[in-house]
N, C-alpha and C positions, 0 to 999 in steps of 0.2 A: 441517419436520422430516422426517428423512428414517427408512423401514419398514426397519431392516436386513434385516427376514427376507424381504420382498417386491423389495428392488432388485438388479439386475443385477449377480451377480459375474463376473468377466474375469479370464482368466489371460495374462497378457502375458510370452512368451517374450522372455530378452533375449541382447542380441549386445552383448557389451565387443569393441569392435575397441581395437588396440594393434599400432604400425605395422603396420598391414594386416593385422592375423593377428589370428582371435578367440581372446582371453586369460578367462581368470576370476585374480581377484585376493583373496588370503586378508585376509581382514579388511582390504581397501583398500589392502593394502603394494605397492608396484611393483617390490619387491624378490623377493614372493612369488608367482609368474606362472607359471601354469597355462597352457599355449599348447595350443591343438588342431589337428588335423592339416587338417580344412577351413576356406574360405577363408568371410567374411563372407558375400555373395554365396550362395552354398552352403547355406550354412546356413537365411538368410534364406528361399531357395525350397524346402527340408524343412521347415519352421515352417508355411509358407502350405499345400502341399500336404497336410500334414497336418492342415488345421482350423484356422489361428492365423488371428483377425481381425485381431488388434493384433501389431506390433513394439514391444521398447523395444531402441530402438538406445542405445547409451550409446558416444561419441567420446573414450576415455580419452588421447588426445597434446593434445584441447582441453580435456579436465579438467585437465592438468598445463599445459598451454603459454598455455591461451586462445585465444581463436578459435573455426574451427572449420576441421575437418582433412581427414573423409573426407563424400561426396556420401552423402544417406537413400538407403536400400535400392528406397525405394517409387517412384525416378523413375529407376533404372539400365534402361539399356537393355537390360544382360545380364538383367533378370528377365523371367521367362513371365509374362507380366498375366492369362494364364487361370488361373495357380496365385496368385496376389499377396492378400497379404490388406487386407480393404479399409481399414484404419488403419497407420499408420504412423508412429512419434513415434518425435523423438530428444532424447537429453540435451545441453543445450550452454549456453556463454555467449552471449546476442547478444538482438537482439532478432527475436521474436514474428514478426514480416511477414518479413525474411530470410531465418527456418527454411521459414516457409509456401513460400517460392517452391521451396524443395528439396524440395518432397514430402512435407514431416511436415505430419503432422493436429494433433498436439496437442507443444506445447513442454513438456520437464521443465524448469524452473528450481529452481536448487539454491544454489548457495551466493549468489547474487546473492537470492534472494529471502530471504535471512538477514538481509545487510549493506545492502542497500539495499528495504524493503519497500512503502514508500512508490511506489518506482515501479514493483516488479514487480505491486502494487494496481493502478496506472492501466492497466496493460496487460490483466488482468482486465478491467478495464470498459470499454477500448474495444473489446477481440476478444472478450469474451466467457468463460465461465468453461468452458464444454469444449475452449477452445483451449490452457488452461495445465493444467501439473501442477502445485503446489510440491513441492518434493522436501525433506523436514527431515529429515536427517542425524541420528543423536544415539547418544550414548551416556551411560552414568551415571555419574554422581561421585561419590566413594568416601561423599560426605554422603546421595546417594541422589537428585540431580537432576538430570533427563534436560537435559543440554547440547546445542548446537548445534555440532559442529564446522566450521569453513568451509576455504574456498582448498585443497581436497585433503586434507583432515582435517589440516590442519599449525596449524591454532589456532582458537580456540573463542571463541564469539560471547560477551558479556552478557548476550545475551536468551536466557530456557531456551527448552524445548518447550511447554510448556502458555502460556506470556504470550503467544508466537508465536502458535500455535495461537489462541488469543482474539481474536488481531487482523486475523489472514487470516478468521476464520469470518462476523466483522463487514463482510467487504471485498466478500461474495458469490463467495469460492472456494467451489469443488466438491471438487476432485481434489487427494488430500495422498498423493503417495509418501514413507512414514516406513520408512525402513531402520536396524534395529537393529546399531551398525557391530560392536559384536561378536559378531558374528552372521556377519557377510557370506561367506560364502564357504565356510563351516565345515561345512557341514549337519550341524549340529548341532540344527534344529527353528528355526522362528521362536518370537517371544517373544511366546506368548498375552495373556501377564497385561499385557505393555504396548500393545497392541491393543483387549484388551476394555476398559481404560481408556478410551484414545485414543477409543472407538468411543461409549462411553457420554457420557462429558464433553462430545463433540462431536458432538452428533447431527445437525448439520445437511452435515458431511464425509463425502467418499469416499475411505475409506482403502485404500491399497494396501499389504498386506503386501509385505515386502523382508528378504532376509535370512535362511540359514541352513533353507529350506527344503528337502525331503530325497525327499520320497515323496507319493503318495497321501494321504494321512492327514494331513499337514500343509496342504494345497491342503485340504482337508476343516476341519481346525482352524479355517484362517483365515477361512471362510466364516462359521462357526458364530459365533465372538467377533464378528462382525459387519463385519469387511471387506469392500471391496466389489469387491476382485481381490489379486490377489499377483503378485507378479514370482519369473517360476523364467529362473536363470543354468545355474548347474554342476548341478543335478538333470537337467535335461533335456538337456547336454550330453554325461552320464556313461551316458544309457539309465535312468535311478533311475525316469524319468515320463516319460510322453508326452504329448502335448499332446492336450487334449481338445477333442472333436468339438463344433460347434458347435450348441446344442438349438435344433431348432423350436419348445418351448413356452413360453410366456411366463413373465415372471417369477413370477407371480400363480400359473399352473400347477404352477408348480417347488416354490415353498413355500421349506422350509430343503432341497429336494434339491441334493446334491454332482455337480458334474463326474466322466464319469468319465474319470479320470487314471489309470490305468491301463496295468500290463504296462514292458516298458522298452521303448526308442527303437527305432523299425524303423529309420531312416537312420546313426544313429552308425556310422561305419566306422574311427573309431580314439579313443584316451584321453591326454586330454592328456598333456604332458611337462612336468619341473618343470625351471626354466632360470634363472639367478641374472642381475639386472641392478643397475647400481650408480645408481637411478636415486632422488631423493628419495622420502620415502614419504606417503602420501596418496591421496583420488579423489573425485571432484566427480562428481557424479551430474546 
């Protein structure tokens, strides 16, 4: 069973690429595309420089298309490996040992580990449980049940959140990215009250907040309900947060102490533009 107030919380800065340009997407629409003025690349070596252990890279044309599109951050040549931070994960469809060869540490799987769980389980057990994430999507239904949406948020599973959740927790996962989809992009705050659930019923998960975080104080919140990292998109791309320095003291030292995430972005040198695309709507994490 795992000490929420004693284990390792991580803040994993993320990069949405979208043909080659990093996008934030409002509530998952691909109609609604925030585009920023620096290039992936760019971004990714201000994240390392600034303290970022982990990347989450998210390949939004193999969320919509399949596949996978653009090369991980963590093996370009164009990066300084004395600035690089030393994790590097990306979201994709495929399998586990293909991502490995490109340089990611740990694979997000999302909607496959929905519709097919069975085998995103065998992959757990032969690579191991810090080499996957599962990533559960959801949102609520007007009855009040957290749903799974798959293939790009374009339609919704039979199995809710919590049955899922029982079955991954019995499979020996670790790592559960749950992004609250109406949440995403909005910073609007992430969703406490469905975390400190999540966090309680499953004690033996590591949950990653996702979704609608804004500032300091919600990087704070989400520690507190007992997650075990958060994922910041458009906070840290707008200057709202910065990425926080990495502690020498141990977990054990730290107690329920907060990152400090603090002050706005020293690197942002411009604010996204909003730009209309007539592209189905959806995202696969």
């Amino acid at each position: 069973m795992t000490d929420h107030h004693t284990q390792e919380f991580t803040v994993y800065p993320a990069i949405d690429v979208l043909d080659g340009n990093v996008v934030r997407l409002h509530k998952g629409d691909y109609d609604k595309e925030t585009r920023y003025a620096d290039k992936p690349i760019a971004v990714a070596q201000s994240y390392a420089r600034a303290g970022a252990r982990w990347l989450h890279l998210v390949d939004l044309d193999a969320a919509r298309a399949g596949g996978y599109r653009w090369p991980c951050a963590g093996r370009s040549s164009h990066l300084d490996r004395s600035a690089d931070p030393d994790r590097w994960r990306c979201a994709i469809r495929g399998r586990r040992a293909a991502v490995a060869r490109l340089g990611a540490t740990r694979v997000v799987v999302g909607s496959m580990a929905v519709t097919q769980p069975d085998e995103v389980m065998s992959w757990i057990e032969r690579f191991g449980p810090e080499s996957i994430t599962v990533a559960l999507d959801t949102k609520v239904s007007e009855e009040g049940t957290w749903l799974l949406p798959v293939s790009g948020w374009t339609s919704v599973s039979d199995t809710d959140l919590p049955t899922m959740l029982a079955g991954y927790a019995k499979s020996g996962l670790k790592h559960v990215l749950c992004t609250d989809i109406g949440r995403d992009g909005t910073l609007s705050g992430p969703n406490t009250n469905l975390y400190t659930y999540l966090t309680h019923s499953n004690p033996s998960l590591h949950f990653q907040a996702s979704g609608g975080a804004r500032d300091a104080a919600d990087v704070r919140g989400a520690r507190k309900v007992g997650c075990a990292g958060i994922v910041l998109g458009k906070a840290l791309l707008e200057g709202r947060v910065t990425v926080p320095k990495p502690s020498k003291r141990s977990a054990h030292e730290r107690g329920t102490a907060h990152h400090p995430v603090l002050g706005r972005s020293r690197w942002t040198r411009g604010q996204g533009h909003q730009v209309s695309r007539s592209h189905r709507h959806g995202r696969h994490r």
